[in-house]
C-alpha positions in Angstrom: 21.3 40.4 -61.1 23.1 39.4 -58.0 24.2 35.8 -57.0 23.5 34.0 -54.2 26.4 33.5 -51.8 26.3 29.9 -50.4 27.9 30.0 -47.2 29.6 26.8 -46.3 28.5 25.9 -42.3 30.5 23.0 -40.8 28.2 20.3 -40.1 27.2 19.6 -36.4 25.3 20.7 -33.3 26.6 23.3 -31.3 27.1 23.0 -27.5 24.1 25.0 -26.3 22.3 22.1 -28.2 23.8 19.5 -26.9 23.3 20.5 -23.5 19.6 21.2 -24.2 18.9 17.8 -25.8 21.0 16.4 -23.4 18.9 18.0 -20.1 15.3 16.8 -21.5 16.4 13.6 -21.9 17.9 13.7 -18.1 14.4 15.1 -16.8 12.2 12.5 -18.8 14.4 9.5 -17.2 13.8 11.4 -13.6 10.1 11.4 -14.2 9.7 8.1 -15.6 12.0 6.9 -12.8 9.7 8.7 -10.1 6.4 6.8 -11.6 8.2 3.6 -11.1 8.8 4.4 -7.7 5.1 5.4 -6.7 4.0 2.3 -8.7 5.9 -0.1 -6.5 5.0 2.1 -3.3 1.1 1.9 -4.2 1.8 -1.8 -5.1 3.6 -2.4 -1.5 0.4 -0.4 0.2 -1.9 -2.4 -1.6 -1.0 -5.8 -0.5 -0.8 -4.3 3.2 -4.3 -3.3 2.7 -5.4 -7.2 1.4 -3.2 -8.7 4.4 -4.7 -6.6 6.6 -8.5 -7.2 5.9 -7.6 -11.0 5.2 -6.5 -11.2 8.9 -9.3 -9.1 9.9 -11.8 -11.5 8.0 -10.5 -14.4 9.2 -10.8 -13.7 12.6 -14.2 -12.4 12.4 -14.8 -15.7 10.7 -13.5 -17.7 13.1 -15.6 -15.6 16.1 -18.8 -15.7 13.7 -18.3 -19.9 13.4 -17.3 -20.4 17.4 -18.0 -17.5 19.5 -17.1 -19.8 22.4 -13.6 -20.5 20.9 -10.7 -19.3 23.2 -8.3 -16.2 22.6 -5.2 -19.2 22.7 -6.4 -21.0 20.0 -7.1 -18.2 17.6 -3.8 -16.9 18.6 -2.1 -20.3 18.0 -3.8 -20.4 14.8 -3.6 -17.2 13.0 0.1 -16.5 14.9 -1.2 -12.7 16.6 1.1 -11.2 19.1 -2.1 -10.8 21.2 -6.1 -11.0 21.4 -8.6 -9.6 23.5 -12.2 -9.1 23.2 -14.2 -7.0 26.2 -18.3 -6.5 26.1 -19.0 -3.8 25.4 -23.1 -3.7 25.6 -26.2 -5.9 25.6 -30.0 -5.9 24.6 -31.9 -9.5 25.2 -30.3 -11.7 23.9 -28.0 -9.8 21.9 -24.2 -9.0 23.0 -21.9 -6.7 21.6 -18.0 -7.6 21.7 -14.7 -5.5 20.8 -12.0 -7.9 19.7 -8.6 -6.6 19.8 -5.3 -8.1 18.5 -2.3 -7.0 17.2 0.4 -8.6 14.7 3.7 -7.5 14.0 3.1 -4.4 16.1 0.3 -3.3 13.9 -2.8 -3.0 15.7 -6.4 -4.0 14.7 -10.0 -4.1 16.7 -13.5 -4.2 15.1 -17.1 -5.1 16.7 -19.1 -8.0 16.9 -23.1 -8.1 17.5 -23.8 -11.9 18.4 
């Protein structure tokens, strides 16, 4: 019958290991670091978005509760770079209006039937 040799390994990782564990730990902090990045950039676009209709709304509120208000006063009020509004058509009674402003160089214009 023949023995088994024990063969006496030194305890520890070798290098190729180390480097291994070493590089999937450096890619999953990349990743994880990249998702925190789109979160904040999709967070940052979203409150663009709400400011953006917000302003929008409230000047079509403000057109839909005075439509004899003046540009000045709407400009005063919401603080827009500028505001304009042309006709564009009408049918009987029934007028159709582009308003046009712009704030902080971004600019927005929708339509009005009143």
């Amino acid at each position: 019958m023949s023995q088994l040799k024990l063969i006496n390994y030194r305890s520890g990782f070798s290098l190729l290991e180390v480097v291994i564990s070493l590089l999937i730990i450096s890619v999953t902090f990349l990743a994880y670091g990249q998702l925190i990045e789109q979160n904040l950039r999709a967070q940052d676009l979203k409150q663009n978005f709400i400011d953006d209709h917000q302003l929008k709304t409230n000047v079509l509120t403000i057109y839909v509760a005075n439509p004899m208000i003046d540009n000045n006063q709407i400009r005063e009020l919401l603080d827009l770079d500028s505001i304009s509004h042309r006709q564009l058509s009408r049918y009987n009674a029934l007028v159709e209006i582009e308003i046009e402003f712009e704030k902080n160089s971004d600019k927005f214009s929708f339509k009005v039937i009143r």
